[in-house]
LOMAR-759305 format. One record per residue (C-alpha): y, z, x; residue in one letter; chain; residue number from 1. Coordinates in nm, 4 decimals, always signed. Layout:
N
{{Y, Z, X}, "a", "A", NUM}
...
REM end
This chain:
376
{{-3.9647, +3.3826, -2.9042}, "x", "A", 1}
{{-3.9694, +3.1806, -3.2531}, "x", "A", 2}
{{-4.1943, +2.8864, -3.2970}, "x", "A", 3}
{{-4.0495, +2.5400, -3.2110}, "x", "A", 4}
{{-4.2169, +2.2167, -3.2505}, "x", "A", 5}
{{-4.0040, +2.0253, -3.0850}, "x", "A", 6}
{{-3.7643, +2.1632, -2.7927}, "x", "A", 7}
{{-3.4382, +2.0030, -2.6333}, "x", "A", 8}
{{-3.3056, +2.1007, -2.3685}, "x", "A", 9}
{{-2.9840, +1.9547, -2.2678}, "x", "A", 10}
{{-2.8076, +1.8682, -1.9298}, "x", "A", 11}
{{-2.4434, +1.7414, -1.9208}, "x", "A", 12}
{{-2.4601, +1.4931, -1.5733}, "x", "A", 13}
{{-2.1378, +1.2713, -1.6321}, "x", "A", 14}
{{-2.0772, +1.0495, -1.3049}, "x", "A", 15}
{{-1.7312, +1.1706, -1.1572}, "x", "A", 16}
{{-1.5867, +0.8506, -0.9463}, "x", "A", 17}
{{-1.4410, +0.8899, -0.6201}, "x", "A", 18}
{{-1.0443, +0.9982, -0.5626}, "x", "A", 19}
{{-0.8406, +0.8248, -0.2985}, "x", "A", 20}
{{-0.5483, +0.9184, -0.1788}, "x", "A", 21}
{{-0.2162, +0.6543, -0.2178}, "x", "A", 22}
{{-0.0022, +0.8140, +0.0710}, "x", "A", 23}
{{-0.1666, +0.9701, +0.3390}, "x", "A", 24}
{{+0.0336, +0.8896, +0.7114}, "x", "A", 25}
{{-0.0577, +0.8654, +1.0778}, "x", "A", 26}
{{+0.2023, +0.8208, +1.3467}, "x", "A", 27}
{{+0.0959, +0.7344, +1.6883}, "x", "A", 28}
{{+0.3549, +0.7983, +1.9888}, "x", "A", 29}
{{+0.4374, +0.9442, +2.3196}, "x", "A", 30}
{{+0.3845, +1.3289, +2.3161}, "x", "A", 31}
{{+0.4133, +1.5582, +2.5908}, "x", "A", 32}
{{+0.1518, +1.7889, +2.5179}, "x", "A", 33}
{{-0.2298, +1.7393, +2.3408}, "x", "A", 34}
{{-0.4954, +1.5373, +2.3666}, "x", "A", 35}
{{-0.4626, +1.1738, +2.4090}, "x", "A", 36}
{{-0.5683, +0.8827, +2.0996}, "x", "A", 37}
{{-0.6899, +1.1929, +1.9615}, "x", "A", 38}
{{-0.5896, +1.2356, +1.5562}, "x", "A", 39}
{{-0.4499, +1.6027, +1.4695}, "x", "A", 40}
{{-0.3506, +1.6842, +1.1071}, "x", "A", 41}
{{-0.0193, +1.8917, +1.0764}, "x", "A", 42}
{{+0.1425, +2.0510, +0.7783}, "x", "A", 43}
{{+0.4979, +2.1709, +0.9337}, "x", "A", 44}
{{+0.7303, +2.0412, +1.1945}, "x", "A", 45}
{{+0.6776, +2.3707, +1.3874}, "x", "A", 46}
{{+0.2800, +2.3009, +1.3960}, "x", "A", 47}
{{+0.3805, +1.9275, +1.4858}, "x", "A", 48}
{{+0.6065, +2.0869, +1.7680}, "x", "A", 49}
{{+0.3515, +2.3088, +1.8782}, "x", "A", 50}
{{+0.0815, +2.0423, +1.8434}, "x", "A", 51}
{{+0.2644, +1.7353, +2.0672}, "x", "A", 52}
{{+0.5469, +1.9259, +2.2957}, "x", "A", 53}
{{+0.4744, +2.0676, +2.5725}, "x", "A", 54}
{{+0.8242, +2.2164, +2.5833}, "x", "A", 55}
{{+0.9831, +2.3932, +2.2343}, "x", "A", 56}
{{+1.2937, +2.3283, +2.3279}, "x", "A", 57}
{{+1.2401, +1.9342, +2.3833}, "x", "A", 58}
{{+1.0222, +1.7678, +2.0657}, "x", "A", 59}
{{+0.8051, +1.4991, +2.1850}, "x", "A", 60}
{{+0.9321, +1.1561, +2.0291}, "x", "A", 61}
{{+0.5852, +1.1859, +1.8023}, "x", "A", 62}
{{+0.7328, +1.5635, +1.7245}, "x", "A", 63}
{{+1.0465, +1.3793, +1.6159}, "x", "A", 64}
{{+0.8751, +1.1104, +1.4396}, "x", "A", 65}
{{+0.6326, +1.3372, +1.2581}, "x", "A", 66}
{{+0.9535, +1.5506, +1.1738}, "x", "A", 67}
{{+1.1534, +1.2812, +1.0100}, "x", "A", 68}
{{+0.8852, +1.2027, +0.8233}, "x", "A", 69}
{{+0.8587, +1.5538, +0.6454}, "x", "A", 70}
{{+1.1675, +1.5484, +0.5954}, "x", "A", 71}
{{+1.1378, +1.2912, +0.3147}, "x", "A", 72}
{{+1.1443, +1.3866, -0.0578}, "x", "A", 73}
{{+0.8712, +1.2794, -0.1956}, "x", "A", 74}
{{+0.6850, +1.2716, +0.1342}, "x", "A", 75}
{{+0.2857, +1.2095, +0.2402}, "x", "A", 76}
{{+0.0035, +1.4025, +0.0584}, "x", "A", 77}
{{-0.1048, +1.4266, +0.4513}, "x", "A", 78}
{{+0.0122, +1.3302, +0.7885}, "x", "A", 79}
{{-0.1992, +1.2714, +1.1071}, "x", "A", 80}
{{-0.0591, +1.2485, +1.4427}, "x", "A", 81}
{{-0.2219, +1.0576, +1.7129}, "x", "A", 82}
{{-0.0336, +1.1026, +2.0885}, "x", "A", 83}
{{-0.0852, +0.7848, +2.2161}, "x", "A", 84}
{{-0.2437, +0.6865, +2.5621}, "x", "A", 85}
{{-0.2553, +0.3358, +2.4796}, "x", "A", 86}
{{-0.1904, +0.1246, +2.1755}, "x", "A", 87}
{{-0.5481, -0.0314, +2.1438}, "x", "A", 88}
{{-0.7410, +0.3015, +2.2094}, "x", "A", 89}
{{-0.4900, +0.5072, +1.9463}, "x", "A", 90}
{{-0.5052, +0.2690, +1.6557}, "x", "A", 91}
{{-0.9199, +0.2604, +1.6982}, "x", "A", 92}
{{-0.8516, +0.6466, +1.6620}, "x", "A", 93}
{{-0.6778, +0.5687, +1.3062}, "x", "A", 94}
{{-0.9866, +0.3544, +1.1853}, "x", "A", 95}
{{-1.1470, +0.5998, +1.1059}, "x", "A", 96}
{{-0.8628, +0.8144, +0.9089}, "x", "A", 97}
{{-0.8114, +0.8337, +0.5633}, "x", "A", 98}
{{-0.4674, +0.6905, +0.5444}, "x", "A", 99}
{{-0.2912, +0.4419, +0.3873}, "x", "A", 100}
{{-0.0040, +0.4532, +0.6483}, "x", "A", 101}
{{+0.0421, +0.3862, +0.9782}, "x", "A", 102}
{{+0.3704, +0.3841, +1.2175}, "x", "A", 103}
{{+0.4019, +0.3615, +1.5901}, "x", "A", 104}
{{+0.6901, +0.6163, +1.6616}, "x", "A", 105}
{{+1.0077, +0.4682, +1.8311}, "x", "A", 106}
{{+0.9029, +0.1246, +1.8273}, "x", "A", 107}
{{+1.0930, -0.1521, +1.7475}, "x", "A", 108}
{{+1.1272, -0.5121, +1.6790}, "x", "A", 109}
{{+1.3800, -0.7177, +1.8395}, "x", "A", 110}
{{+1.3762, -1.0911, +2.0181}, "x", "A", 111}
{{+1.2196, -1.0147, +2.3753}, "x", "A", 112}
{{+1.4578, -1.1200, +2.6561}, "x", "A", 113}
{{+1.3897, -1.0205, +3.0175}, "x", "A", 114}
{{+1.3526, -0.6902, +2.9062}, "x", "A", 115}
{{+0.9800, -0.5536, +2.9887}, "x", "A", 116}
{{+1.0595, -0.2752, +2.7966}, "x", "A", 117}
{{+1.1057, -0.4706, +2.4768}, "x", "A", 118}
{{+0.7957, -0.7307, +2.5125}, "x", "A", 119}
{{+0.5615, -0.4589, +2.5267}, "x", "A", 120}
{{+0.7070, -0.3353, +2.2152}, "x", "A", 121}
{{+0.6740, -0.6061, +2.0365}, "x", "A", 122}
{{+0.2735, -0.6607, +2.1409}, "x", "A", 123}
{{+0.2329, -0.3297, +2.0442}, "x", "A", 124}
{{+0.3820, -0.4226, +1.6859}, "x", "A", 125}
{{+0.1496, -0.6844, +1.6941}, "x", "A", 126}
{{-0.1537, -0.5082, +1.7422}, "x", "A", 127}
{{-0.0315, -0.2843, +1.4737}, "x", "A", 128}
{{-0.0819, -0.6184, +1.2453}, "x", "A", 129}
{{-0.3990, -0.6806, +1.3478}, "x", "A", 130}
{{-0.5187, -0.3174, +1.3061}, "x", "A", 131}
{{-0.3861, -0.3081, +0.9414}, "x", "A", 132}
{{-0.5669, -0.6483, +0.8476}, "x", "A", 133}
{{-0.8569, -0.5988, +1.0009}, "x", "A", 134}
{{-0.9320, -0.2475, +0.8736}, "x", "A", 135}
{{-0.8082, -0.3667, +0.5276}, "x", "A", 136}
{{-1.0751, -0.6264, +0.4951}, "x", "A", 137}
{{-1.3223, -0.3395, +0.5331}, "x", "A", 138}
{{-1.2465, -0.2681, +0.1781}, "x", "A", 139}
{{-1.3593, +0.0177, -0.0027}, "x", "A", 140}
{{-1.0702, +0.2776, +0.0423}, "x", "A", 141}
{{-1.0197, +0.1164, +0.3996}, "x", "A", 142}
{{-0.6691, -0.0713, +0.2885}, "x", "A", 143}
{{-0.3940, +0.0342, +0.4237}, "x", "A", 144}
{{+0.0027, -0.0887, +0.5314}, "x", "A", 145}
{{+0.2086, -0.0842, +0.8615}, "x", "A", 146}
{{+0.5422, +0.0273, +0.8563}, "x", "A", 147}
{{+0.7726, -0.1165, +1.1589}, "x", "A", 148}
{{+1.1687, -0.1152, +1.2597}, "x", "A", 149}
{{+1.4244, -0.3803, +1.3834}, "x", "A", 150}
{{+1.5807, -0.2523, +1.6970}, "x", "A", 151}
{{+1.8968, -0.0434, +1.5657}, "x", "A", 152}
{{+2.1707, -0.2790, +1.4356}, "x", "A", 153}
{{+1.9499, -0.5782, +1.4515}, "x", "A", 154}
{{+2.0382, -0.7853, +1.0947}, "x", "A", 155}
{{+1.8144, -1.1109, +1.1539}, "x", "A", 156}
{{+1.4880, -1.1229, +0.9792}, "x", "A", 157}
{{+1.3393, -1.4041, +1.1765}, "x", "A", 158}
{{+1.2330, -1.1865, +1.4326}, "x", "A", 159}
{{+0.9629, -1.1672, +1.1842}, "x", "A", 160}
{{+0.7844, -1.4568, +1.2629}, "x", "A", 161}
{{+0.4187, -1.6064, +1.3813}, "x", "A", 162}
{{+0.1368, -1.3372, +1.3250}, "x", "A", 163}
{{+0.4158, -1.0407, +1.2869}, "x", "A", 164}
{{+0.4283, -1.2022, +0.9150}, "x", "A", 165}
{{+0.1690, -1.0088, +0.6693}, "x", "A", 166}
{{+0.1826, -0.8864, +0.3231}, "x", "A", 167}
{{+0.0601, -0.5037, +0.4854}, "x", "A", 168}
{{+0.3681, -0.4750, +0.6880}, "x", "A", 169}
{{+0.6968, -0.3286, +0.6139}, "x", "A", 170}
{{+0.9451, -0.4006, +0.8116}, "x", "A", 171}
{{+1.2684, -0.2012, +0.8161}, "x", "A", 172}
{{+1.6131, -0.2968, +0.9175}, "x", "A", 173}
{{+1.8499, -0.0165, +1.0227}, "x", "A", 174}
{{+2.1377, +0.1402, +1.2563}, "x", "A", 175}
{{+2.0149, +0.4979, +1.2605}, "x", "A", 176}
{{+1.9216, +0.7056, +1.5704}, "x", "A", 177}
{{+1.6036, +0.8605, +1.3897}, "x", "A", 178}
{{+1.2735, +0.6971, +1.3489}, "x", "A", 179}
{{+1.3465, +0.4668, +1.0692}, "x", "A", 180}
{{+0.9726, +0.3398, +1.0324}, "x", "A", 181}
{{+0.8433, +0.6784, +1.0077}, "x", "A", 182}
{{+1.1192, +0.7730, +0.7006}, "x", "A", 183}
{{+1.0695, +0.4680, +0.5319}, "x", "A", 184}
{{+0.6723, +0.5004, +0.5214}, "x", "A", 185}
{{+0.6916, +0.8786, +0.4337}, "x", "A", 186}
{{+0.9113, +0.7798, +0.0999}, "x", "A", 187}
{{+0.6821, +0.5070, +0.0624}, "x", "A", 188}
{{+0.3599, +0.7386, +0.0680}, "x", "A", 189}
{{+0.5456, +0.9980, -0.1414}, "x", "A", 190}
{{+0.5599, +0.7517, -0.4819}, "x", "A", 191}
{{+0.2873, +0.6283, -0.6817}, "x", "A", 192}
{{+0.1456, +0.3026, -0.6043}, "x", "A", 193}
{{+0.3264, +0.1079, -0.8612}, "x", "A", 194}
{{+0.6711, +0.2050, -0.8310}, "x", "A", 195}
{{+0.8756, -0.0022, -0.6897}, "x", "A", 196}
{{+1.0721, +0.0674, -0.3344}, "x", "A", 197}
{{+1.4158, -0.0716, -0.4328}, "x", "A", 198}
{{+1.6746, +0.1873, -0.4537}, "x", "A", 199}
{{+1.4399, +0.4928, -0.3323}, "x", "A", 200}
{{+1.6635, +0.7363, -0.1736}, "x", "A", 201}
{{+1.5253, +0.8240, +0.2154}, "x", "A", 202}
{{+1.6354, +1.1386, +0.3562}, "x", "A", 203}
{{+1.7609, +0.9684, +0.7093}, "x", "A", 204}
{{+2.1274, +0.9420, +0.8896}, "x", "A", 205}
{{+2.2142, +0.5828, +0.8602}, "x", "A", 206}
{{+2.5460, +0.3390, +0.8734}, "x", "A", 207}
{{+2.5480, +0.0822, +0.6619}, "x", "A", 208}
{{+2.5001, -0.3164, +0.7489}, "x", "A", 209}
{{+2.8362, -0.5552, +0.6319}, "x", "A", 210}
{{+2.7901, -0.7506, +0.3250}, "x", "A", 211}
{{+2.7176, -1.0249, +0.5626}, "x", "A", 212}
{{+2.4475, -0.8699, +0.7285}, "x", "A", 213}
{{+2.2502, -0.7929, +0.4347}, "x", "A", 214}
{{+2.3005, -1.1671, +0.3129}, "x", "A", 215}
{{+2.0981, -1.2571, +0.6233}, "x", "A", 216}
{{+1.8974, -0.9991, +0.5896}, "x", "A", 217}
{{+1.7734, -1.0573, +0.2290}, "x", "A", 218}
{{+1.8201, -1.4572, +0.2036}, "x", "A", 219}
{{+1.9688, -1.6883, -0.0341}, "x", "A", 220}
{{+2.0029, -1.6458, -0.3840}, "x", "A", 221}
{{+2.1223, -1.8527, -0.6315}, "x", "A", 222}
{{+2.2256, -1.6893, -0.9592}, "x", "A", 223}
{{+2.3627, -1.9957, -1.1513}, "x", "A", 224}
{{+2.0243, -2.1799, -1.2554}, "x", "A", 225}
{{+1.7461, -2.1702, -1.5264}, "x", "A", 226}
{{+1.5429, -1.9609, -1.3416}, "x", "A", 227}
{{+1.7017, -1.7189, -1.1044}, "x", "A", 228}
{{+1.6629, -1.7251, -0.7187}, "x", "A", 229}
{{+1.5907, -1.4091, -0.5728}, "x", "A", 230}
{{+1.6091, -1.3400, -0.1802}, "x", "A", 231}
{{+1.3779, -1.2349, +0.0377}, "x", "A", 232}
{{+1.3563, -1.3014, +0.4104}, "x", "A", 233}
{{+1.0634, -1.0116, +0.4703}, "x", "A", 234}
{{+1.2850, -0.7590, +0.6180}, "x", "A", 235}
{{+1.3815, -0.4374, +0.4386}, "x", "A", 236}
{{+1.7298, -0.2279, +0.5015}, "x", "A", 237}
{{+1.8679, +0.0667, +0.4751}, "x", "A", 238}
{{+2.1957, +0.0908, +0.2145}, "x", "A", 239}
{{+2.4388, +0.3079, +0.0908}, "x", "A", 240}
{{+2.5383, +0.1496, -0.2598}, "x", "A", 241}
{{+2.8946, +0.1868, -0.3583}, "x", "A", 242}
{{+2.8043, +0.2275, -0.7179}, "x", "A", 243}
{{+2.5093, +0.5555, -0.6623}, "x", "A", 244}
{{+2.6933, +0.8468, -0.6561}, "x", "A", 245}
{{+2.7017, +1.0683, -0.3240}, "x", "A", 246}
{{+2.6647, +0.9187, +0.0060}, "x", "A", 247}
{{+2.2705, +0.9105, +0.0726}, "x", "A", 248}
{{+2.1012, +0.6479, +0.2254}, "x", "A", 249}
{{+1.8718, +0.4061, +0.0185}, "x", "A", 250}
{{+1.6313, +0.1372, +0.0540}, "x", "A", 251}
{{+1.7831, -0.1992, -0.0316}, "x", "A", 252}
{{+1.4953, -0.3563, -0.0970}, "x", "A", 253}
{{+1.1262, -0.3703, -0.1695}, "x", "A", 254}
{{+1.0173, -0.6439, +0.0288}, "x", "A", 255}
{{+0.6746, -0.6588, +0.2205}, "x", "A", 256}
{{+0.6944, -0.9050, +0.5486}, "x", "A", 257}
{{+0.5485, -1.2554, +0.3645}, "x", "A", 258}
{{+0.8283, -1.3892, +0.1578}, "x", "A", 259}
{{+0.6489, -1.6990, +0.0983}, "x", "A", 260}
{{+0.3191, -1.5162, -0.0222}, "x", "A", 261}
{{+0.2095, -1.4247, -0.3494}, "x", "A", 262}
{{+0.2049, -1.0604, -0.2604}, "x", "A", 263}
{{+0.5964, -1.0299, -0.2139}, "x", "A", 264}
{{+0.6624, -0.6525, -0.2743}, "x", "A", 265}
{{+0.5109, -0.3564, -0.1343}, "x", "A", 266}
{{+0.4308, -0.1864, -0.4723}, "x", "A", 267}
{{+0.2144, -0.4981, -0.5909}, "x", "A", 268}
{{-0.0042, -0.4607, -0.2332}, "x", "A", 269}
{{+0.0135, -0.0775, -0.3001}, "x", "A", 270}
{{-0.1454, -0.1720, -0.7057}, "x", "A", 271}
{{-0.3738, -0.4085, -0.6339}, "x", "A", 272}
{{-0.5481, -0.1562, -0.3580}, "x", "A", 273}
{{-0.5248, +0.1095, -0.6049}, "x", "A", 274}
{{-0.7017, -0.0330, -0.8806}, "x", "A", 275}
{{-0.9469, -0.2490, -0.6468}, "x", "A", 276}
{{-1.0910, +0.0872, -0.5578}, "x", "A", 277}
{{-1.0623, +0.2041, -0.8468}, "x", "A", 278}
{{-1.2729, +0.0005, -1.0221}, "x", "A", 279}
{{-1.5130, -0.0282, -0.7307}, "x", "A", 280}
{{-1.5264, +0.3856, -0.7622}, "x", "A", 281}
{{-1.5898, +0.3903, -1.1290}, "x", "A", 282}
{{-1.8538, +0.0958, -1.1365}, "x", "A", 283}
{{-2.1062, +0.2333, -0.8571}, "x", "A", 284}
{{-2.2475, +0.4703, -1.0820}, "x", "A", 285}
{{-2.3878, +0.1944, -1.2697}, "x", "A", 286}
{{-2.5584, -0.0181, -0.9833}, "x", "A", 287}
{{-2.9111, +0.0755, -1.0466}, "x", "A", 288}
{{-2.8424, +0.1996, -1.3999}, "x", "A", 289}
{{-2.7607, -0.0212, -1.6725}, "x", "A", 290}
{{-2.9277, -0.3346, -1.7248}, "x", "A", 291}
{{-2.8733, -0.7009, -1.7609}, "x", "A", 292}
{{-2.8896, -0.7142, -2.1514}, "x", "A", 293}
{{-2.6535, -0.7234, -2.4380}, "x", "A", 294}
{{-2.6627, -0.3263, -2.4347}, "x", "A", 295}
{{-2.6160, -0.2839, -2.0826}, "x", "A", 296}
{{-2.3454, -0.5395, -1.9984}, "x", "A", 297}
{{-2.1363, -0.3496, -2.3097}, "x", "A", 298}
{{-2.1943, -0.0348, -2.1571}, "x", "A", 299}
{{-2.0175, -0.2319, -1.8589}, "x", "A", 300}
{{-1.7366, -0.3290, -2.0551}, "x", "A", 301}
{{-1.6943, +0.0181, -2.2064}, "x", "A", 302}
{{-1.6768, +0.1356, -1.8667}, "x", "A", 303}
{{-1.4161, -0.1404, -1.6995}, "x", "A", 304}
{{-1.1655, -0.0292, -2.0055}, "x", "A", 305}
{{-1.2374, +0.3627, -1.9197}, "x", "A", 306}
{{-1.0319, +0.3193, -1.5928}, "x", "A", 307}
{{-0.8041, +0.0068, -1.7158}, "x", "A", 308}
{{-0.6499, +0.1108, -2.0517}, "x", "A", 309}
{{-0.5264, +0.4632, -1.8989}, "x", "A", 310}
{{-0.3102, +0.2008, -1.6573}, "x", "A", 311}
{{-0.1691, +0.0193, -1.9607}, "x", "A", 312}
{{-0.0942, +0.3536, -2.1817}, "x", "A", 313}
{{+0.1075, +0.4168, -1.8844}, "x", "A", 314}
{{+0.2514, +0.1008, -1.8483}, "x", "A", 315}
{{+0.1576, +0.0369, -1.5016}, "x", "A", 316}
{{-0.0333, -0.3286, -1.6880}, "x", "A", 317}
{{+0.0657, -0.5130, -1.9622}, "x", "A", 318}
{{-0.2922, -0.5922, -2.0554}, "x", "A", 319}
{{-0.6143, -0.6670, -1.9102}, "x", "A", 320}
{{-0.8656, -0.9121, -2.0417}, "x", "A", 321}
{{-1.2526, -0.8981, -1.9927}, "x", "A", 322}
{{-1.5340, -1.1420, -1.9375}, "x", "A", 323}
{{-1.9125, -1.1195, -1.8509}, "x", "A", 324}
{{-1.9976, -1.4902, -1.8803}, "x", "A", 325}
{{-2.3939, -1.3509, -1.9293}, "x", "A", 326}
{{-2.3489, -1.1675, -2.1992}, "x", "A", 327}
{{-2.1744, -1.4665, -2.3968}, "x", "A", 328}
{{-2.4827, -1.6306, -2.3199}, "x", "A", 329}
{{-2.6604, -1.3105, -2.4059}, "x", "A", 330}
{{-2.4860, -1.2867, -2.7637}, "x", "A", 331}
{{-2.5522, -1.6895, -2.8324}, "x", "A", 332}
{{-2.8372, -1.8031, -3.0719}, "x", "A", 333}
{{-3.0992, -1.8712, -2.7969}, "x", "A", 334}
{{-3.1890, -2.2156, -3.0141}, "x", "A", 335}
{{-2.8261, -2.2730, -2.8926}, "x", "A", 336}
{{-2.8335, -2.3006, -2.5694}, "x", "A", 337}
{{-2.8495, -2.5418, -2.2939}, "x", "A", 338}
{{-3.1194, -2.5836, -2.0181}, "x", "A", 339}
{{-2.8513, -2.5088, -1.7723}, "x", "A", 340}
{{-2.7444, -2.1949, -1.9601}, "x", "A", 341}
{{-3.1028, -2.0739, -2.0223}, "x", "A", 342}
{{-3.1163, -2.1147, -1.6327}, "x", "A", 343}
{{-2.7862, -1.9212, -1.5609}, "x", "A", 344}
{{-2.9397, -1.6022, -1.7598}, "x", "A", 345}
{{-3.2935, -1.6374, -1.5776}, "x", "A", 346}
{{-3.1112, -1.6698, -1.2430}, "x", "A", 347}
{{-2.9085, -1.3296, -1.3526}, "x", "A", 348}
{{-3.2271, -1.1441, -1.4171}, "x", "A", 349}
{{-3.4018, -1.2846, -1.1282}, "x", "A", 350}
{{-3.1289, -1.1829, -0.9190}, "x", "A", 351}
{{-3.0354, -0.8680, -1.0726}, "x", "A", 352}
{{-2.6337, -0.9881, -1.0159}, "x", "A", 353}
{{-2.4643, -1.0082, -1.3484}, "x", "A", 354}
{{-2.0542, -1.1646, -1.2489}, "x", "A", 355}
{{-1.7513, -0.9809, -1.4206}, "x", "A", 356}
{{-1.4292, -1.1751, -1.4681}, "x", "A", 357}
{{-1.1312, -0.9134, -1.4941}, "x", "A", 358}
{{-0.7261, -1.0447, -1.5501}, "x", "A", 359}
{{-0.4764, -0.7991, -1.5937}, "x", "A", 360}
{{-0.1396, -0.8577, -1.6268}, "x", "A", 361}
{{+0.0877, -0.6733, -1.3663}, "x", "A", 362}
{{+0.3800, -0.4898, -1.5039}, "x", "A", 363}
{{+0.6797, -0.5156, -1.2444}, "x", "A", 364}
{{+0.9929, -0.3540, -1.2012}, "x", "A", 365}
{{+1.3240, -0.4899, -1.2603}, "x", "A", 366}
{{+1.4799, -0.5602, -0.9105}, "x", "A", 367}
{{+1.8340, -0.7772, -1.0629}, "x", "A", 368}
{{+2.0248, -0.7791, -1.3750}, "x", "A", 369}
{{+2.2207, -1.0828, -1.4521}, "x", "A", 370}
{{+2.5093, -1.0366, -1.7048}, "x", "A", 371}
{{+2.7551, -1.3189, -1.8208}, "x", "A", 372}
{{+3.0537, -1.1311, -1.9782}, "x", "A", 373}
{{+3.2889, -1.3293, -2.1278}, "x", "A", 374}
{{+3.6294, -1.2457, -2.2707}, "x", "A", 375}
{{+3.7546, -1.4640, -2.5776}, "x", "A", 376}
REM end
C-alpha cells in the first residue's frame, strides 16, 4: 500500500425528503361481508368483491362504490375500503390512513323532511366535515378532502349550508344511479394537485341538468363589467358540453364548498397541501443542522428554492419570493443597527428559532373566456 500523508475518505449522505402521495382514496359503506370500521386495501373490483360481498352475485354498495371508483381514468394511486359499522367508529378508522380522500358510499345530501332515512344521512355528511377538518389541522401529510353528493336530480346548492360549508369538501350535483361522490373523488385523486377540475372527463352514466338548473347550481354571473363575475354557489355538477365531442360526462366545475372563502377551487386546497408538505419535508433535514448565521440561513435559502423553482419551471407558480428577516439583520453593518434589532438577533440565537417569510404567486387555470366579436 503506497505512502499517504494525508487520507480522505469520502461518504455521499444527501438527505432524501419524504414523498406523499396526492390521491390516495378510502370509501366507507355498507358491505355484506368483512370486518367492520376495519380499513382493507384493494387493487381490483374482483378483490373489492371478494373483500366486502358476501354474495358474488350481489356487490355490496361499498363493492359498487369501490368499483366506480376504478373505473375512473386517471384514478387513485390507492384505494382503502372501510365497511362501515357506524359513521364515528369508521372515519376514526381513516385517521390513521394515508389518504387524501375520503367518501361515504351512497350518501347523499338533500333538505331533510320527515324522512329518517335522509336526516341520518345528512349527520353522517356532517361528521364527514368534521373528520376532514379536524385531521387536516394535524398537518404534516395529515390534509386531506371530503367528497359528497346531492341526492340524484337535486339542482339547489343551498343545501350546502351551516357547518356542511368547508373549503375540504366537494360537493357533487348529479342525476346518475352510480355513486357519484366516489367517481368524482377518484378523477380528482387521479390528477396532479394543481390541475384544475373544470372540464375533467369522469367515467360515470349521467343525464344532464337544464340550462336552468346549472344557473342555480353555479350562481350569478355578470359578464358585462370591468371585472368579470364568476359563479359559484359551492356545488359541483356533472355536464355533458354540447361543444366536446362524444357524449361523456364531465365535471362542470371546479368548485370546493366555500364560495365566499379565499380557497374557492379544489386544485388551490389540493396546491397549497402539496407544497406545505413539501417544504415541511425538505426543511427537517436542517433542524439541528445549519446554524443561525449568515452562512447557515443561505444554506436555508438555497434549500427553500431547491423544492420551489422546480414548481415554477413547471409553471405550477409564477414566482416565489424569499425573506429571513435575521439574516438582513445578519448582513447589516452591526454599527448600523438599532437596540431593538440587536435584540431581535440575540433573541434568535437565544432561542434557536430563526422566522422564514415565503410568497409565491399561484398560477391558476383559465376557467372563462370572454370574447366581444364585432362585425363592421
Amino acid at each position: 500500500m503506497p505512502l499517504h500523508y494525508v487520507r480522505v475518505k469520502t461518504q455521499l449522505d444527501n438527505f432524501s425528503p419524504v414523498i406523499r402521495p396526492t390521491g390516495n382514496l378510502v370509501v366507507i359503506g355498507d358491505a355484506t361481508w368483512g370486518v367492520a370500521d376495519a380499513a382493507v386495501e384493494v387493487a381490483t373490483p374482483d378483490q373489492a368483491l371478494k373483500t366486502f360481498s358476501a354474495d358474488l352475485k350481489a356487490p355490496s354498495v361499498l363493492t359498487k362504490a369501490l368499483t366506480t371508483a376504478m373505473r375512473q381514468t386517471p384514478g387513485p394511486r390507492r384505494i382503502w375500503g372501510i365497511r362501515q359499522g357506524t359513521v364515528a367508529a369508521s372515519l376514526t378508522a381513516a385517521e390513521g390512513l394515508n389518504v387524501q380522500f375520503v367518501v361515504l358510499a351512497n350518501t347523499s345530501l338533500s333538505v331533510p323532511g320527515d324522512s329518517d332515512p335522509k336526516k341520518v344521512q345528512v349527520a353522517a355528511i356532517r361528521s364527514l366535515v368534521t373528520h376532514v377538518n379536524s385531521v387536516s389541522l394535524r398537518g404534516d401529510g395529515n390534509e386531506r378532502m371530503g367528497v359528497a353528493m346531492l341526492e340524484k336530480g337535486l339542482a339547489d346548492p343551498k343545501v350546502v349550508n351551516g357547518d356542511l360549508v368547508s373549503d375540504r369538501m366537494v360537493y357533487v350535483a348529479h342525476q346518475s344511479d352510480d355513486d357519484a361522490a366516489a367517481a368524482v373523488a377518484a378523477t380528482i385523486a387521479g390528477y396532479p394537485p394543481h390541475t384544475s377540475m373544470i372540464l375533467k372527463p369522469v367515467s360515470i352514466t349521467n343525464t344532464s341538468f337544464t340550462a336552468t338548473q346549472i344557473d342555480a347550481l353555479n350562481g350569478e354571473e355578470v359578464e358585462d363589467s370591468p371585472k368579470p363575475l364568476v359563479g359559484g354557489a359551492g356545488v359541483v355538477w356533472l355536464t355533458s358540453p354540447a361543444l366536446l365531442p362524444g357524449s361523456g360526462t364531465y365535471l362542470g366545475e371546479g368548485y370546493n364548498a366555500n364560495p365566499t372563502g379565499q380557497i374557492k377551487f379544489i386544485d388551490v386546497q389540493r396546491t397549497i397541501d402539496d407544497i406545505t408538505f413539501k417544504l415541511k419535508a425538505r426543511l427537517i433535514g436542517s433542524i439541528g443542522n445549519l446554524r443561525i448565521s449568515r452562512s447557515g440561513l443561505r444554506a436555508l435559502i438555497v434549500t427553500l428554492e431547491s423544492e420551489l423553482n422546480p414548481l415554477v419551471a413547471a409553471g405550477v407558480l409564477e414566482g416565489f419570493r424569499l425573506n429571513i428577516p435575521v439574516l438582513n439583520l445578519l448582513d447589516a453593518d452591526p454599527a448600523t443597527l438599532t437596540d431593538t434589532q440587536i435584540r431581535a438577533v440575540k433573541d434568535a440565537h437565544e432561542n434557536r428559532v430563526a422566522q422564514v417569510l415565503v410568497s409565491v404567486e399561484y398560477a391558476g387555470a383559465m376557467h372563462r373566456i370572454n370574447i366581444n366579436l364585432k362585425f363592421n
